[in-house]
N, C-alpha and C positions, 0 to 999 in steps of 0.2 A: 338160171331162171331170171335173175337179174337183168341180162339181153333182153329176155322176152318183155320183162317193161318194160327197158327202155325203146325198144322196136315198138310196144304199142302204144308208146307218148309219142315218140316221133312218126311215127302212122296217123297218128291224129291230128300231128301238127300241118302234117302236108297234104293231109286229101280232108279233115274235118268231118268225116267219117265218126257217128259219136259209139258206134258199135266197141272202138278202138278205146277210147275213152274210160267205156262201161268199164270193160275190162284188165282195165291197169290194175283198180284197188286190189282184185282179188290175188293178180301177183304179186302187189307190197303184201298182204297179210299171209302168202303162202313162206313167201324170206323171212319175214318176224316168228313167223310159226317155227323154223328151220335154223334158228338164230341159239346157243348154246354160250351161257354168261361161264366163262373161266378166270376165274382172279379178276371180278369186277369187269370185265372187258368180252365184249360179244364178237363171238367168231362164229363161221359159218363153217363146221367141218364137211367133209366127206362123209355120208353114213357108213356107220360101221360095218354094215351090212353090203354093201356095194363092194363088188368083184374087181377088187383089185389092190396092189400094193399101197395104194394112196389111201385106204380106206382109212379113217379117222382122223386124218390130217386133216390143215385147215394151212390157207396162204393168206397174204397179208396184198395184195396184189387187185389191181382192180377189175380184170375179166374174172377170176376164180375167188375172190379173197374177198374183205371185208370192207377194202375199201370202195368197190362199186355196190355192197347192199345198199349201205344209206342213202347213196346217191338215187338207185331206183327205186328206192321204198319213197325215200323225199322228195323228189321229182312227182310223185301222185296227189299229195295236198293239195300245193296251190293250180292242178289243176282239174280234179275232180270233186277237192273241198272238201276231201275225207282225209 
């Protein structure tokens, strides 16, 4: 889900299209929502429910892991001021 904001920050940036725009915040508040505090520290696992051997895991990595939430949750402020 993270791709997907940052595809429609960078969709915005290059056609100005504000559709693309509108649309970022509610991917940052979908990742916050999806966000799991473990020993002080927010991970993004795999739902436990999801069909597969990875389910309940969590990577530290920035296509899967934790480290590209904040990036596209933070990437939404300073450009939609939310």
């Amino acid at each position: 889900m993270a791709g997907c904001g940052f595809t429609l920050l960078r969709a915005y940036e290059i056609t100005g299209v504000p559709a693309f725009l509108e649309r970022a915040p509610q991917v940052a508040v979908a990742l916050l929502g999806m966000a799991d505090d473990r020993d002080d520290r927010l991970v993004w696992p795999i739902p436990t429910d999801f069909s597969s051997t990875l389910a309940g895991l969590f990577h530290y990595g920035f296509a899967h892991g934790v480290a590209g939430m904040p990036c596209a949750t933070g990437g939404c402020s300073p450009r939609t001021r939310s």
